[in-house]
Structure formats: C-alpha cells, structure tokens
C-alpha positions as CSV (number, residue, x, y, z in Angstrom):
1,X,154.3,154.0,25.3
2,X,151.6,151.3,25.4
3,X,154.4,148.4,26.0
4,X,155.2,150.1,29.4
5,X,151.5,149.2,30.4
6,X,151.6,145.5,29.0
7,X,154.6,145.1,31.1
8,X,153.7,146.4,34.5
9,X,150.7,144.2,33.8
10,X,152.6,141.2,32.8
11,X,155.1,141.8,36.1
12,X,152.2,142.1,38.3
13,X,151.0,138.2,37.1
14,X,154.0,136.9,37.0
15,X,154.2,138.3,41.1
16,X,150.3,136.9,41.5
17,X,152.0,133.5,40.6
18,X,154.8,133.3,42.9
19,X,151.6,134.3,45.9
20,X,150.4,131.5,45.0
21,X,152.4,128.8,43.9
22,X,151.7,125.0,45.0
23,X,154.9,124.7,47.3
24,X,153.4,127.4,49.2
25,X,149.9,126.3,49.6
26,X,151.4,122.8,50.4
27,X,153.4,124.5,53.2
28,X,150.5,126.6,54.9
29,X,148.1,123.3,55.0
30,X,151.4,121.7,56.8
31,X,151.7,124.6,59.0
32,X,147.6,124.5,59.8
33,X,147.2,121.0,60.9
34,X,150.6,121.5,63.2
35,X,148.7,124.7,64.8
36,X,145.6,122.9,64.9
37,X,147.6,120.1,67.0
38,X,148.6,122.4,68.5
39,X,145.6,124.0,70.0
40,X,144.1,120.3,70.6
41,X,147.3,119.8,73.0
42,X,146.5,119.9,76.5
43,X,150.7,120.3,76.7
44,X,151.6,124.3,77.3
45,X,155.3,122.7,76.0
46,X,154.0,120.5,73.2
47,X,151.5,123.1,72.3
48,X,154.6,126.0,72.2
49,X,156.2,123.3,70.3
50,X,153.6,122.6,67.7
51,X,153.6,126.3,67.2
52,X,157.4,126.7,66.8
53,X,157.5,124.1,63.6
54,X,154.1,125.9,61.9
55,X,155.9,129.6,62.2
56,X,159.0,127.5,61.2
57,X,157.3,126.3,57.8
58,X,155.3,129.4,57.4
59,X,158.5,131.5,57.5
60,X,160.4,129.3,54.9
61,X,157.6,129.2,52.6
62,X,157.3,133.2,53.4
63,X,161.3,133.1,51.9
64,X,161.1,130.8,49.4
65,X,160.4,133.9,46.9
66,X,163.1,136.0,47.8
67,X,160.7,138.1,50.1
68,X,158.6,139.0,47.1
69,X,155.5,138.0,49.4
70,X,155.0,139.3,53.0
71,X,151.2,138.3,53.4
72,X,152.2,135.0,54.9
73,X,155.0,136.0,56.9
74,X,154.1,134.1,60.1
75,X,153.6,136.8,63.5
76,X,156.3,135.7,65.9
77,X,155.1,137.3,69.3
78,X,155.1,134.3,72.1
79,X,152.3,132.5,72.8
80,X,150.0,133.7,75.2
C-alpha cells in the first residue's frame, strides 16, 4: 500500500513539470510584450489586434499539454 502514495506523488511532479515547461514560459513572455504593445497602441484596431495574437499564443501554449493545465487559459471576453 505505500507504492500507491509514491505514485500519486510521482504523477503530481511529473503534472508540476508540464505547468511549467520552457515552451510555455517562452510563449506567455511572447504573449506579454504583444499585450503590452498593445496597451502602448493609441490604435482601438491595432490594440484589438495586438490582443487577438497574445490570447492566440496564450491559448496554444494553454493546449500544448493536452488540457492538462487550465491556469493559463487566456479570458476571451472582448475588449472593453
């Protein structure tokens, strides 16, 4: 009965890995500096545009693990 333990343990770090793996760190800096363009836009179009290829990138990089991750699932409400 003590393997049952060591395995939910090992399954839990092997998920803690796939959080945070280096394609999806690499993605969320891409998808920050596109927001951050975005925000510096004084375009409403460029700015929805900006916006549009961050939730883009966030929502591949959100996929990339089979869905194992929601955390970074990017919230796709229009812009205000």
């Amino acid at each position: 009965m003590r393997i049952l333990p060591l395995a939910v343990a090992a399954c839990a770090a092997v998920s803690l890995t796939a959080c945070n793996s280096p394609a999806d760190k690499a993605a969320e800096a891409k998808a920050d500096s596109l927001e951050a363009q975005a925000a510096a836009s004084p375009n409403e179009a460029q700015e929805k545009s900006l916006n549009a290829q961050a939730d883009a990138i966030e929502q591949q990089a959100g996929n990339a693990d089979g869905g194992a991750t929601t955390a970074n699932t990017p919230d796709t409400s229009p812009s205000k």
